[in-house]
C-alpha positions as CSV (number, residue, x, y, z in Angstrom):
1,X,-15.3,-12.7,39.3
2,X,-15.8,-9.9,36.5
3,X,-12.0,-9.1,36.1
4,X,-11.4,-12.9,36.6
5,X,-13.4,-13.6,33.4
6,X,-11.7,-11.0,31.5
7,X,-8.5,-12.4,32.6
8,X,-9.5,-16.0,31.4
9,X,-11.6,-14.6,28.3
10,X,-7.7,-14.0,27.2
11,X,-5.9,-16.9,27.3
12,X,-7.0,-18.3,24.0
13,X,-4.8,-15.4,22.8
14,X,-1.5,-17.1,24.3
15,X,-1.9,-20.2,22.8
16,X,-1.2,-18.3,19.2
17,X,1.5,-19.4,17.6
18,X,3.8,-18.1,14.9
19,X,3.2,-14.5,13.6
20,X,-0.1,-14.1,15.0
21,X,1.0,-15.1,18.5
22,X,4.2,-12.6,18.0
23,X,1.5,-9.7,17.2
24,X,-1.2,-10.7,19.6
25,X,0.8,-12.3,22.9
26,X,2.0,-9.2,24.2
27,X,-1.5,-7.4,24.2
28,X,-2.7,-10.2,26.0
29,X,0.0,-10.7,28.7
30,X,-0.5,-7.2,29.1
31,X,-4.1,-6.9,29.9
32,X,-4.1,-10.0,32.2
33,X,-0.9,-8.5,34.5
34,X,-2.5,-5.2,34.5
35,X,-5.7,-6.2,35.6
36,X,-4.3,-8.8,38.0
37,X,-2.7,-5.9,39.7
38,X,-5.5,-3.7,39.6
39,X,-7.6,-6.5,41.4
40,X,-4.9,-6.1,43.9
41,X,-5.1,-3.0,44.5
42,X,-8.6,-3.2,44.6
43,X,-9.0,-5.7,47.2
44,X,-6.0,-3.5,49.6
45,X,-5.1,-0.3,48.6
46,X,-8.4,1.4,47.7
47,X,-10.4,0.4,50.6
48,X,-7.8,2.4,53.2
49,X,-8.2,5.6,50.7
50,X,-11.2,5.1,50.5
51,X,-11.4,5.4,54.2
52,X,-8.9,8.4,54.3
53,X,-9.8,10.2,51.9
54,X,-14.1,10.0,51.1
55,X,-16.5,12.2,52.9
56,X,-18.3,11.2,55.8
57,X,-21.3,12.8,54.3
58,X,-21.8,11.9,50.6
59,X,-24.6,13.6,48.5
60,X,-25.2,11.4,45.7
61,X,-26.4,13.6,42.2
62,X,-27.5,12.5,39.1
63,X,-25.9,14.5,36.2
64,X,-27.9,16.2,33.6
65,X,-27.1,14.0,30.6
66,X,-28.2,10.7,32.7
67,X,-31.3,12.3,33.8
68,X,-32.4,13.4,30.1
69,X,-30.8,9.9,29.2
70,X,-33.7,8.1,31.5
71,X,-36.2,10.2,30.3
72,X,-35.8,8.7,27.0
73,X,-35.0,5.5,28.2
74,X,-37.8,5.1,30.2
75,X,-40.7,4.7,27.2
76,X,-38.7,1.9,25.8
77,X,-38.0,-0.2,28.8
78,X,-41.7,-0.1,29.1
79,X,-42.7,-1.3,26.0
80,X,-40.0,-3.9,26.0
81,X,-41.4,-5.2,28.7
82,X,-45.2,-5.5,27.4
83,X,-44.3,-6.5,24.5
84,X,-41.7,-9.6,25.6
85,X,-42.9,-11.8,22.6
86,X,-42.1,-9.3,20.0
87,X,-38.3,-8.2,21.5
88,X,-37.5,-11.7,22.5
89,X,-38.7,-12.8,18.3
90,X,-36.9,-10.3,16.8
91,X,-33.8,-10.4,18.9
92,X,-33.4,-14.5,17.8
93,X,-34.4,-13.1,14.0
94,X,-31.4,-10.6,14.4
95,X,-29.4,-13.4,15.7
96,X,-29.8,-15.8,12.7
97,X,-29.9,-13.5,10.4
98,X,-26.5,-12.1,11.3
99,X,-25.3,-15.9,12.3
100,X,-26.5,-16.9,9.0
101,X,-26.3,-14.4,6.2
102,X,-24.1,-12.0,7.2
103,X,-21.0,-13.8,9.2
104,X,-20.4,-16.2,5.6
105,X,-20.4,-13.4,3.4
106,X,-17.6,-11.7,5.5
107,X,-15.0,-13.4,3.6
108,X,-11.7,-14.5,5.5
109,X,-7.8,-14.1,5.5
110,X,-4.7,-14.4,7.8
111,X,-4.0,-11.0,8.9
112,X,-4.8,-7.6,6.7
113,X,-2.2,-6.3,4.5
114,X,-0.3,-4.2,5.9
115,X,0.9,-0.4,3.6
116,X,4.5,-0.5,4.3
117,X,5.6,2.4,2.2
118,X,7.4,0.9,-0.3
119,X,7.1,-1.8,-3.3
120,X,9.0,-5.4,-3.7
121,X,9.2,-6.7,-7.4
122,X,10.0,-10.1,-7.7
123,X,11.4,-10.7,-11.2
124,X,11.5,-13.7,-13.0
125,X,13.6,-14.7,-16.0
126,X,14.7,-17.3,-18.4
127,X,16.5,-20.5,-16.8
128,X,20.1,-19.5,-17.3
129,X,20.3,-15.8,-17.8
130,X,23.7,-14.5,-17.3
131,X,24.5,-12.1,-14.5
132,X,24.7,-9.5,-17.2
133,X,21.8,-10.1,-18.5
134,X,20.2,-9.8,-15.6
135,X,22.0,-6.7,-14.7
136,X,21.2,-5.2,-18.2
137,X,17.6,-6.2,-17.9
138,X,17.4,-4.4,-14.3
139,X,19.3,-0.9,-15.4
140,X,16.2,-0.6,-18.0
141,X,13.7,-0.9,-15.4
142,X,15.1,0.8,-12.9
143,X,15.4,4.1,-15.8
144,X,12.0,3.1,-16.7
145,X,10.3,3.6,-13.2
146,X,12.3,6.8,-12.3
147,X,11.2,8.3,-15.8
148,X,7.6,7.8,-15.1
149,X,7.2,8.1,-11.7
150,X,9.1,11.3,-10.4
151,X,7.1,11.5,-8.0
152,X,6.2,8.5,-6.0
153,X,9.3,6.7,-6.3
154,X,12.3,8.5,-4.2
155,X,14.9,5.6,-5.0
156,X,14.7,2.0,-6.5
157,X,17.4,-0.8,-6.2
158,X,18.5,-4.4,-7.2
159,X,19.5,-7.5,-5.2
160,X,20.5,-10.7,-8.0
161,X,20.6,-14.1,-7.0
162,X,20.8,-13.1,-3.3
163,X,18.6,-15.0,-1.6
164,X,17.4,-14.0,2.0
165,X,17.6,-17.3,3.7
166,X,20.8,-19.4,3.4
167,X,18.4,-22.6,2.0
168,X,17.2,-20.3,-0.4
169,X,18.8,-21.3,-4.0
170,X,18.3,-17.9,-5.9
171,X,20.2,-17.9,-9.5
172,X,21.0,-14.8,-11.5
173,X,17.9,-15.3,-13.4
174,X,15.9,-14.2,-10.1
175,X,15.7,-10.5,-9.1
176,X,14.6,-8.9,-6.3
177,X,13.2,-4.9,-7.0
178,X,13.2,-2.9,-4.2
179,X,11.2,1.2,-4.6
180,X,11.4,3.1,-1.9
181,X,8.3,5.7,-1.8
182,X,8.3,9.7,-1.6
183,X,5.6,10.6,1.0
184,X,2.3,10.4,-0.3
185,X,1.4,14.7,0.1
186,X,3.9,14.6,-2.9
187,X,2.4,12.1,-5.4
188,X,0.6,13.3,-8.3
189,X,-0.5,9.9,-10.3
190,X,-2.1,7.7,-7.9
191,X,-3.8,8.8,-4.5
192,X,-2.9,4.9,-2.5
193,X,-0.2,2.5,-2.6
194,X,-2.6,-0.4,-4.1
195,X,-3.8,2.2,-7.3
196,X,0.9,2.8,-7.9
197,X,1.4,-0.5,-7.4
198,X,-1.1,-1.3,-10.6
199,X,0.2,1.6,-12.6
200,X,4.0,0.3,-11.8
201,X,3.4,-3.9,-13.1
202,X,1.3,-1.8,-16.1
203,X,4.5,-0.1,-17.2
204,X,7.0,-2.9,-16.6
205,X,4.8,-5.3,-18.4
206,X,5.8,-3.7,-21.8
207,X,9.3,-4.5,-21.2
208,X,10.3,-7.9,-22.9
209,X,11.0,-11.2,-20.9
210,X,10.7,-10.7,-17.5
211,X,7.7,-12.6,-14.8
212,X,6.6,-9.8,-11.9
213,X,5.4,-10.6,-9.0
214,X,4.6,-7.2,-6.8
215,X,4.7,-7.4,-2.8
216,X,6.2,-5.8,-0.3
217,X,9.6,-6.1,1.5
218,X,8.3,-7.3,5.0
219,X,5.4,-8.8,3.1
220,X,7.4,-11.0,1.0
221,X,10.0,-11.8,3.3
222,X,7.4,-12.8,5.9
223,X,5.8,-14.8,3.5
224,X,8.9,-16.6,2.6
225,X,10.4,-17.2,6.0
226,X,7.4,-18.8,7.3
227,X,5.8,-20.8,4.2
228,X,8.5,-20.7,2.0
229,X,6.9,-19.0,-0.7
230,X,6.8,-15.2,-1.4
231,X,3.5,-14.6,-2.9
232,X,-0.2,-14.7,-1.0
233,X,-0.9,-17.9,-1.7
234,X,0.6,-21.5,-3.3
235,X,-0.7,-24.6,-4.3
236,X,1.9,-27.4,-4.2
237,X,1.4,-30.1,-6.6
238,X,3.0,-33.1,-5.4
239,X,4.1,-36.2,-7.7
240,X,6.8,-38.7,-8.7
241,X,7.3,-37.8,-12.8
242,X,8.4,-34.4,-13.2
243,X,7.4,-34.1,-16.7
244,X,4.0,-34.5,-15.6
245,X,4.3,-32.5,-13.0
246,X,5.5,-29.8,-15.3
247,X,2.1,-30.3,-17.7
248,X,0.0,-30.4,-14.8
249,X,1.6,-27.0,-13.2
250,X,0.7,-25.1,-16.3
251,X,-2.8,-26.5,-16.2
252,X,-2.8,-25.4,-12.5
253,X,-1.9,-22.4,-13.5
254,X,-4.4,-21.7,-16.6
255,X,-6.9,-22.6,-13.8
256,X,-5.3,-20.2,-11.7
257,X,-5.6,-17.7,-14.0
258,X,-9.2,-17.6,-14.4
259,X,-10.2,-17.0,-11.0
260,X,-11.4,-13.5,-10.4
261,X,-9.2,-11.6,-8.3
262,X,-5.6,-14.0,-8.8
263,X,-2.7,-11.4,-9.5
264,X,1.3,-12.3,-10.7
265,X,0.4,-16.2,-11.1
266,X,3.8,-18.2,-11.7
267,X,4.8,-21.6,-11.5
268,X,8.7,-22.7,-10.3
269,X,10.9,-22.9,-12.9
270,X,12.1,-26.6,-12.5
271,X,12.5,-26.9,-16.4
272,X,14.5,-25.0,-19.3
273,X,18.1,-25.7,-18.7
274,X,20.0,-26.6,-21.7
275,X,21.2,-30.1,-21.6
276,X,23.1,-32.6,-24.2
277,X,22.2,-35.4,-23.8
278,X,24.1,-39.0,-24.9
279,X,22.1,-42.2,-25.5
280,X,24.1,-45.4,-26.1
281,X,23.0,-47.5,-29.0
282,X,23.1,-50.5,-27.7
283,X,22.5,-52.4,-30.5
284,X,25.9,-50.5,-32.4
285,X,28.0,-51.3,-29.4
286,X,27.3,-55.0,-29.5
287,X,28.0,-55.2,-33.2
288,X,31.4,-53.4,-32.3
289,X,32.2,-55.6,-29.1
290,X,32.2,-52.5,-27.5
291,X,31.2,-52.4,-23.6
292,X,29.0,-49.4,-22.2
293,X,31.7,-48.7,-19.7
294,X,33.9,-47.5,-22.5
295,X,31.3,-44.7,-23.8
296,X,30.5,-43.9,-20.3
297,X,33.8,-43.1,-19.2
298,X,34.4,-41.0,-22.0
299,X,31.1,-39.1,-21.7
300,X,32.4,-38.6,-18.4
301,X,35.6,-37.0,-19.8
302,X,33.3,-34.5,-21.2
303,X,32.9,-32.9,-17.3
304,X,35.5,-34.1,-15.3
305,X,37.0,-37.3,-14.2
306,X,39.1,-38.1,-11.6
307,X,41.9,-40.7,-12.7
308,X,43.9,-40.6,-9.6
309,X,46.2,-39.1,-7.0
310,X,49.5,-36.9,-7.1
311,X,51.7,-36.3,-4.4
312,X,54.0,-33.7,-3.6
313,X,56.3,-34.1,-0.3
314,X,53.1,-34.7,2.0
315,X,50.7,-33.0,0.0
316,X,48.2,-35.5,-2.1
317,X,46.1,-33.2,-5.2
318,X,43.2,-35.2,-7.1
319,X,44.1,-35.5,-10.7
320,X,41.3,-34.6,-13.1
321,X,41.1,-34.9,-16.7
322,X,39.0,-33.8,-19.2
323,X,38.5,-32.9,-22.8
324,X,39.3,-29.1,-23.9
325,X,36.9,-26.2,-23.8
326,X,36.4,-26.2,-27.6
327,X,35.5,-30.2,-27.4
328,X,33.3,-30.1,-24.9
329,X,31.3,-26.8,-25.9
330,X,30.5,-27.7,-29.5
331,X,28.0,-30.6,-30.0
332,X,29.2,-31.6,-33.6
333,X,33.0,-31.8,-32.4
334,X,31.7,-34.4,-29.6
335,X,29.9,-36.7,-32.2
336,X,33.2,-36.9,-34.4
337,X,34.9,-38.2,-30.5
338,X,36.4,-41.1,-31.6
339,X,36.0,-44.5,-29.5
340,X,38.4,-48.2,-29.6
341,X,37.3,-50.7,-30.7
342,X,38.6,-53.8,-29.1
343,X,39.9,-54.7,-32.8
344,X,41.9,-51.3,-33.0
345,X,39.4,-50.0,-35.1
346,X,38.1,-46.1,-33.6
347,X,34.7,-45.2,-34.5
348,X,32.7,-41.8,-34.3
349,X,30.5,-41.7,-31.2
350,X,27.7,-40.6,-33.3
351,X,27.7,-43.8,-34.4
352,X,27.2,-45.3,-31.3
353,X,25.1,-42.9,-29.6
354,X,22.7,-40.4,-30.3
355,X,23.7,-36.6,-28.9
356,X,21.1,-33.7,-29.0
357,X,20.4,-30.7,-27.0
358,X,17.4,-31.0,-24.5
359,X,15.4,-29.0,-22.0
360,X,16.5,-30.3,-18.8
361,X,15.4,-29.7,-14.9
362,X,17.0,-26.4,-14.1
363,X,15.8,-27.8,-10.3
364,X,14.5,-29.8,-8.1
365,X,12.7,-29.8,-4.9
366,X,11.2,-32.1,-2.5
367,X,9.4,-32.1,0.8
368,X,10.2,-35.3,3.1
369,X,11.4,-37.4,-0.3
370,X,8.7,-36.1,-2.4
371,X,9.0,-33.6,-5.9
372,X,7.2,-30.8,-5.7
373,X,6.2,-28.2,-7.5
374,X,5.2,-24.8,-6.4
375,X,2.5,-22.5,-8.3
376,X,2.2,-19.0,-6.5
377,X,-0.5,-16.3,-6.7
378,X,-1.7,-12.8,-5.1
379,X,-4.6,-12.4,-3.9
380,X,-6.3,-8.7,-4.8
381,X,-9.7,-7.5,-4.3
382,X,-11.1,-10.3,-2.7
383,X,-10.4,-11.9,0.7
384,X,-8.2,-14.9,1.1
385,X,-10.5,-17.4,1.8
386,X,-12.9,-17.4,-0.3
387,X,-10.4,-17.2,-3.4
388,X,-8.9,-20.5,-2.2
389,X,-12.4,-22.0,-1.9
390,X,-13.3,-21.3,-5.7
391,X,-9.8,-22.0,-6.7
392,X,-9.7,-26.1,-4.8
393,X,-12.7,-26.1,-6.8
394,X,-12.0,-25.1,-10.2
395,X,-8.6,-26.9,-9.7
396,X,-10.4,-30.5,-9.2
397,X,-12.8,-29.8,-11.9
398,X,-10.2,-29.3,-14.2
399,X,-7.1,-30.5,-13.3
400,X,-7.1,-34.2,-13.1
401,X,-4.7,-35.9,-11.0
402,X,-3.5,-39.5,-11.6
403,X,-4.2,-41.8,-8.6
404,X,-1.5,-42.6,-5.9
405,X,1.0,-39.5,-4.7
406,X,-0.3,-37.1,-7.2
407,X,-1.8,-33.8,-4.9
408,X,-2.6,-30.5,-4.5
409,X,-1.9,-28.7,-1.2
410,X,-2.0,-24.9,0.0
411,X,0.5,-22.9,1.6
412,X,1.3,-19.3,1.8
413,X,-0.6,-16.9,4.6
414,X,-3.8,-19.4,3.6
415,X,-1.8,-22.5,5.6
416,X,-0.9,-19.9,8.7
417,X,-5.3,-18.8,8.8
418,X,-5.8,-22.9,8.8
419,X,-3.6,-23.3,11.8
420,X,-4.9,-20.4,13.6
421,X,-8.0,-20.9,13.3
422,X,-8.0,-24.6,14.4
423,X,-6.3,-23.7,17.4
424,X,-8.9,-21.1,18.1
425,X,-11.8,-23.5,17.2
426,X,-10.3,-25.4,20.3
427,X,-9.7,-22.7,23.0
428,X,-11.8,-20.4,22.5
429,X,-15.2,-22.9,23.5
430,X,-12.7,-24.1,26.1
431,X,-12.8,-20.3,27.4
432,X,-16.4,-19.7,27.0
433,X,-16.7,-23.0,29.4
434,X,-14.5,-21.5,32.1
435,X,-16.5,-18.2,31.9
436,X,-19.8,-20.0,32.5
437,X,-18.2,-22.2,34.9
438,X,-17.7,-19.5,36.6
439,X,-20.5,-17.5,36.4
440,X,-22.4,-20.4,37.7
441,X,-19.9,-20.5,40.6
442,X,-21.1,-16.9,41.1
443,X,-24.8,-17.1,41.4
444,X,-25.1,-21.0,42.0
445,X,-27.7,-21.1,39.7
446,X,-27.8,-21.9,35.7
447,X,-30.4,-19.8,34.9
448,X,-29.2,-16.8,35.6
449,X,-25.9,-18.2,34.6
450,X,-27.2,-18.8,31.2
451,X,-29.4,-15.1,31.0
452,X,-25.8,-13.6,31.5
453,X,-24.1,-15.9,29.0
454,X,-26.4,-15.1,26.1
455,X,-24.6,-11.5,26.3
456,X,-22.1,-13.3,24.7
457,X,-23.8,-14.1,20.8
458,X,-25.5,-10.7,21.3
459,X,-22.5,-8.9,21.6
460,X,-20.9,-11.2,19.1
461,X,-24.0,-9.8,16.1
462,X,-22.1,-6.1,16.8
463,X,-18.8,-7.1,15.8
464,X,-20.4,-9.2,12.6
465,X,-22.1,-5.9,11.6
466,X,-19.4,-3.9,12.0
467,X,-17.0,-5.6,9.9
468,X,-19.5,-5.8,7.3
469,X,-20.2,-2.1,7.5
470,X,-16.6,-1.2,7.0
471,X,-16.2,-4.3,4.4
472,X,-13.2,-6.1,6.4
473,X,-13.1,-9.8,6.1
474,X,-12.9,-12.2,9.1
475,X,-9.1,-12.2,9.8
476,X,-7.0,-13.2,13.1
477,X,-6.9,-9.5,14.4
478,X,-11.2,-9.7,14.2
479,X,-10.7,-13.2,16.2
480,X,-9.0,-11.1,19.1
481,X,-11.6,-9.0,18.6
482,X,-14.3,-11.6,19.2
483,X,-12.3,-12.7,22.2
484,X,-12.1,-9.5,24.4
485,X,-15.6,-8.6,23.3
486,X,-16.7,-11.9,24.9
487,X,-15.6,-10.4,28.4
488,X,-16.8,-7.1,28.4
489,X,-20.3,-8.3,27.3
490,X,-20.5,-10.8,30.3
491,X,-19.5,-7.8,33.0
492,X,-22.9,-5.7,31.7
493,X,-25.0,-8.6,32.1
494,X,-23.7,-9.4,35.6
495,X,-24.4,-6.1,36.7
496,X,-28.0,-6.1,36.1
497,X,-28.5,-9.8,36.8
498,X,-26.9,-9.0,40.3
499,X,-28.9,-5.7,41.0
500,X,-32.1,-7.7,39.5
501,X,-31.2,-10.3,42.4
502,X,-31.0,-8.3,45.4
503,X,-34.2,-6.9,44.7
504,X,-35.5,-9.7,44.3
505,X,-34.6,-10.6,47.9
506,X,-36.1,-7.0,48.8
507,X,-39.7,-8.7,47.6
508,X,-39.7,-6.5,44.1
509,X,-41.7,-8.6,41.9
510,X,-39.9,-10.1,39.0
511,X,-41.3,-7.1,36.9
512,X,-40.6,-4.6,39.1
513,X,-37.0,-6.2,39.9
514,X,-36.2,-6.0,36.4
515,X,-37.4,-2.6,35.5
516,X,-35.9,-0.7,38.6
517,X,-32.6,-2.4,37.5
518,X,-32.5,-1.2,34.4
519,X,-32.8,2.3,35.2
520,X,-31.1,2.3,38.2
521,X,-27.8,0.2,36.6
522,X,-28.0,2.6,33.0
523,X,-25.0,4.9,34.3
524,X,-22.5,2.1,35.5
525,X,-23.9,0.0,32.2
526,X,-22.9,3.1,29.8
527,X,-19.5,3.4,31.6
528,X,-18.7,0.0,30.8
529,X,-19.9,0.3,27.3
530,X,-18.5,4.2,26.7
531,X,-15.0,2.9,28.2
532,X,-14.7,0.0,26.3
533,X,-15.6,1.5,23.0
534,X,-14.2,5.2,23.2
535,X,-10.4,3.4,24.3
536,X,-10.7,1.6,20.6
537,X,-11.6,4.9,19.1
538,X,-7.9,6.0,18.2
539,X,-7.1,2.1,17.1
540,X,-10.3,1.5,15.0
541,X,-9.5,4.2,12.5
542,X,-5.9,4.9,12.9
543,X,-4.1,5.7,9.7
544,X,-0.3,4.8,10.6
545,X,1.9,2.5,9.2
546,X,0.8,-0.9,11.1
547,X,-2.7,0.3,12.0
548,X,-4.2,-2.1,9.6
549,X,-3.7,-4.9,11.6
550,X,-5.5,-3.5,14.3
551,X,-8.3,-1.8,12.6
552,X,-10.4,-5.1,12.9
553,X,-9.5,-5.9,16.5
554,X,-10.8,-2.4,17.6
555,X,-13.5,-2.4,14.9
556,X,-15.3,-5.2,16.5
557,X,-15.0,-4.6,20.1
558,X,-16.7,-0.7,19.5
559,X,-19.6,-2.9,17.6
560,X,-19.8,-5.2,20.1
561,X,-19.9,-3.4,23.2
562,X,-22.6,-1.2,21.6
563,X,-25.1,-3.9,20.5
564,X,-24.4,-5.9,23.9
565,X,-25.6,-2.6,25.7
């Protein structure tokens, strides 16, 4: 039943979806089929060793380190057990405590950020900047980071209105910076990635024009792929008028802005391209007999309009017309356009409409027939959670929306922590009724059950405290952690419980039953625990490229195992 519960303490794991069931799936799928097989071999192939291969006559010695270990052990148990009141008051203490003060504090966010070696700039500029512009723009910053960092930065390159995904639209006013990193024995201005990173956005934020937005390549693209934004975090403001979208985006992102901890805040450009745009007078073509028909189809002449057909042989080729370049590019040679009159008179089209230049939408977006607008942020310093909780409410406070479609929702890594932990608010008590379903099916009785199920929060107040000792938020990879500590915990428990019972049978008094346990169960008990926690060792405080999604995963297993012991 032990290895069974492990197995089944796992499943939550394989109902991940997305990029935290990509990371975590394969760990899980791994540790069930290995220890399925072991309980194979277990039940076949070690009993017929054992027979082969054990001596008949076996001496049974305790080593030093256990006997100096119940030496010390020994006072302890004793006044645990005189003093039941006291250890039984502060372990509950301990428990709400942790439960209460400690575990909201934590903070929370999706998975930790990863130290991939090298630097993504995302640069934003004006709504219809040329291509060489743009290229202009990127040659300076390019010289600029090679000049000051020497260093750090081995090589740095541009990608322009290249977008990664094919539904991506990307103009030439978007950039995409790519610095690749020397290794870090060789830098000489900043000792981590997060203090160049600062120093980099410091330098380039002297240079005119340009929005930055620092990541990281698999960061972003990640970010991108799955939300469809490249920053840490979005709020998408939902409406029907766009110019009122617009105003409320920039309040959005004043708001934004004031939020400890919000880094490279930028709203969508959906605004700034130059239009000119023709109002009919309605009043000057009536007086003219004019029909709006007329004006409109030779505002359309302006672009392009198709009048027709010409074929050659078999071949049919649209005929287009429209008026020259020099016409149509100059604002004060399309008011002096003249226009018929049905009277053969030909009047100015000034006079019959009014032609200015105007900001127009550069683009639009919509999610299932509805405008949006996208206002992204990074998160820095602070965990994610907590900086979308103060942002919701500093955003409803003082960005007020008109009633009906008008709404704010978040997306970025913030959306992907929602759905996991939903999902894991479902399985995982789902789990934790299998285990004790089956525990109950082990000693057919549900207060012993229950003894060995309160393992579980004990073991739980470990992992709490060590994620708050090493400051790591609550994050998917500590929810794994949670999830395979839950296991391990239950197999120390059943062990003495068990031992506790068949001296019971014996005639031990309870007393007696329980104290003989404990010493006689410490070795197997500090196995467990010592095996648990020394194979998370290496993972815990790995310093690799990838390790830091593991660090919490490892991090609370160690904690837990040792408090659950």
């Amino acid at each position: 039943f032990g290895e069974l519960i492990i197995m089944i303490v796992y499943l939550p794991i394989l109902t991940l979806e997305g990029v935290e069931g990509k990371l975590f799936r394969p760990m899980a799928l791994t540790v069930i089929m290995a220890l399925a097989g072991s309980m194979v071999l277990s039940l076949t192939l070690m009993p017929v060793l054992a027979s082969l291969f054990l001596p008949k006559n076996i001496q049974e010695k305790e080593p030093l380190l256990i006997r100096v270990l119940k030496r010390l052990y020994a006072p302890v148990l004793r006044f645990t057990m005189h003093h039941k009141t006291f250890v039984i008051g502060s372990a509950l203490l301990l428990l709400v405590s942790v439960f209460g003060l400690v575990a909201p504090n934590l903070g929370s966010e999706f998975v930790p950020r990863l130290s991939e070696g090298a630097i993504t700039i995302n640069v934003v500029r004006l709504a219809g900047t040329t291509l060489e512009e743009s290229i202009r723009y990127n040659t300076q910053m390019e010289q600029v980071l090679l000049e000051k960092f020497p260093d750090e930065i081995a090589q740095v390159w541009s990608r322009i209105g290249t977008a990664e995904v094919a539904t991506d639209p990307m103009g030439t006013e978007l950039t995409d910076l790519f610095i690749t990193l020397h290794p870090r024995e060789q830098w000489t201005r900043a000792e981590t990635q997060e203090e160049l990173t600062v120093m980099v956005q410091e330098e380039l934020r002297d240079l005119p024009g340009p929005r930055l937005a620092m990541s990281q390549p698999i960061e972003m693209r990640m970010n991108e792929m799955i939300s469809g934004v490249r920053s840490d975090v979005a709020a998408i403001l939902y409406g029907d008028d766009l110019d009122l979208m617009v105003e409320k985006a920039s309040e959005i992102e004043r708001a934004l802005n004031s939020i400890p901890g919000s880094e490279d805040v930028k709203v969508e450009q959906v605004s700034g391209q130059p239009l000119l745009q023709i109002r009919i007078k309605q009043d000057e073509i009536a007086r003219y007999g004019i029909a709006a028909s007329t004006v409109m189809n030779l505002v359309r002449s302006l672009g392009t309009h198709n009048v027709g057909e010409v074929y050659e042989g078999q071949l049919r080729f649209p005929l287009i017309i429209r008026l020259p370049e020099k016409a149509r590019a100059d604002p004060e040679a399309i008011k002096q356009i003249l226009v018929a009159t049905p009277s053969g008179q030909r009047i100015p089209l000034e006079r019959l409409a009014t032609i200015e230049k105007v900001d127009g939408p550069n683009t639009i977006k919509r999610d299932w027939y509805q405008r949006r607008i996208t206002i992204e942020s990074n998160v820095r310093g602070r965990d994610l959670g907590s900086f979308v909780a103060e942002a919701q409410r500093v955003i409803a406070e003082k960005v007020p929306l008109p009633p009906g479609r008008y709404r704010v929702e978040w997306g970025g890594q913030f959306e992907n922590l929602e759905r996991a932990q939903l999902r894991l608010m479902i399985v995982v008590p789902i789990a934790l009724l299998m285990i004790l379903s089956l525990l109950y099916m082990t000693y057919r009785n549900w207060i012993d059950s229950l003894r060995v199920f309160t393992g579980v929060p004990f073991a739980w107040i470990g992992g709490i405290l060590a994620l708050w000792i090493r400051d790591m938020p609550f994050s998917i990879s500590a929810a794994v952690g949670f999830i395979a500590l839950s296991g391990v915990a239950v197999l120390d428990d059943m062990l003495l419980v068990s031992t506790i019972r068949q001296l019971r049978r014996k005639g031990r008094s309870l007393d007696e039953a329980v104290e003989e346990a404990a010493m006689t169960r410490l070795r197997p008990i500090l196995m467990t625990t010592l095996v648990a926690s020394l194979g998370f060792v290496p993972m815990a405080f790995s310093t690799g490229m990838g390790a830091e999604v593991q660090r919490p995963l490892a991090t609370v297993v160690i904690g837990g195992v040792c408090s659950a012991m």
